[in-house]
N, C-alpha and C positions, 0 to 999 in steps of 0.2 A: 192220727193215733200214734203211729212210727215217732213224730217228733215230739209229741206229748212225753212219750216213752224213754226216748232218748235223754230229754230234759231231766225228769226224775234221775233215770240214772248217772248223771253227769253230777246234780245234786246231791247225790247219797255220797256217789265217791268220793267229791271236794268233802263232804261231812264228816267221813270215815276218816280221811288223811289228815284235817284239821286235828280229833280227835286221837289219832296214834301221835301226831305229832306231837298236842301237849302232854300227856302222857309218858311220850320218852324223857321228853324235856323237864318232869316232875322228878322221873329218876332218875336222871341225870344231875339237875341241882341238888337233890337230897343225898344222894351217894357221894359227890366230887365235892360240893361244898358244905355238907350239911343244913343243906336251907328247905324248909316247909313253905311250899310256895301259897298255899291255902292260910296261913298262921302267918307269913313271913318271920317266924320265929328261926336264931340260926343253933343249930344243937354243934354238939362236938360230932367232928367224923372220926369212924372209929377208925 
């Protein structure tokens, strides 16, 4: 059960950090360069 347990939580975390991570890296591209990474459309940065 202990290692069952572990597992999940070992999983959630990697899923959590994947997920902050693209995230940052959304506002990052859209802020610094103007790019919509969902669209790949590039806007002007203001």
């Amino acid at each position: 059960m202990e290692r069952l347990l572990r597992k999940k939580v070992d999983g959630i975390c990697v899923h959590v950090v994947g997920k902050m991570t693209s995230h940052t890296l959304r506002i990052f591209l859209r802020q610094r360069f103007g790019i919509d990474v969902i669209t790949f459309e590039q806007h002007p940065v203001a």
